[in-house]
N, C-alpha and C positions, 0 to 999 in steps of 0.2 A: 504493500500500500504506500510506499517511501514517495515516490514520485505522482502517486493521484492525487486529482484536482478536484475538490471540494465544491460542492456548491453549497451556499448561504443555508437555506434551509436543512440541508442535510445536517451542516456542520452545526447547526442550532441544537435543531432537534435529536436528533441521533445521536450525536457525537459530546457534544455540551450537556444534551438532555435541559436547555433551557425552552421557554414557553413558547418563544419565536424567532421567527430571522429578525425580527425589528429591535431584539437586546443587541444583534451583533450590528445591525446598524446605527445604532446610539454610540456603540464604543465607539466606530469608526470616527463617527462622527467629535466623540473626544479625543480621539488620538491612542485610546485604547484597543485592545484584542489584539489577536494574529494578525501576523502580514498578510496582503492578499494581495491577488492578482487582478488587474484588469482589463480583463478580455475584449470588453466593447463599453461604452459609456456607460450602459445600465447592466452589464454581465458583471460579475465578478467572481472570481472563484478562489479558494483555498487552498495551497499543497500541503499535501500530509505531515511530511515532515518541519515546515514551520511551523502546523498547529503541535505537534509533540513539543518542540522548543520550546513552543510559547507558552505550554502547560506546566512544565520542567520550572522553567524560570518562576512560576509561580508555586511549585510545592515548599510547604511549611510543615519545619520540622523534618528530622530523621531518623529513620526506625533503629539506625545502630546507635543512638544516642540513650543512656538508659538515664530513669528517669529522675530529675532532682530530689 
């Protein structure tokens, strides 16, 4: 799945399991979420592997950390 290209809805729903493509276009619209691609003025789409990065770069916490 390294090099698939994501589309909005899928990567919302499915993938984020958030309510709609309209969260991920609020981030965009902050300057938040995954990188994306822009296919055609209203296309845009996802690769799999920046959305992995960009989920990475958000995990908190580490499970070999044992705890305070």
């Amino acid at each position: 799945m390294n090099d698939q290209l994501i589309d909005s809805k899928t990567l919302a729903k499915e993938i984020l399991k958030l309510g709609s493509a309209r969260s991920l276009e609020a981030w965009r619209r902050r300057g938040y979420g995954p990188p994306f691609i822009r296919v055609t003025r209203r296309t845009l789409r996802y690769r799999w592997q920046d959305v992995e990065r960009w989920l990475a770069e958000r995990r908190v916490g580490d499970e070999t950390e044992s705890p305070a």
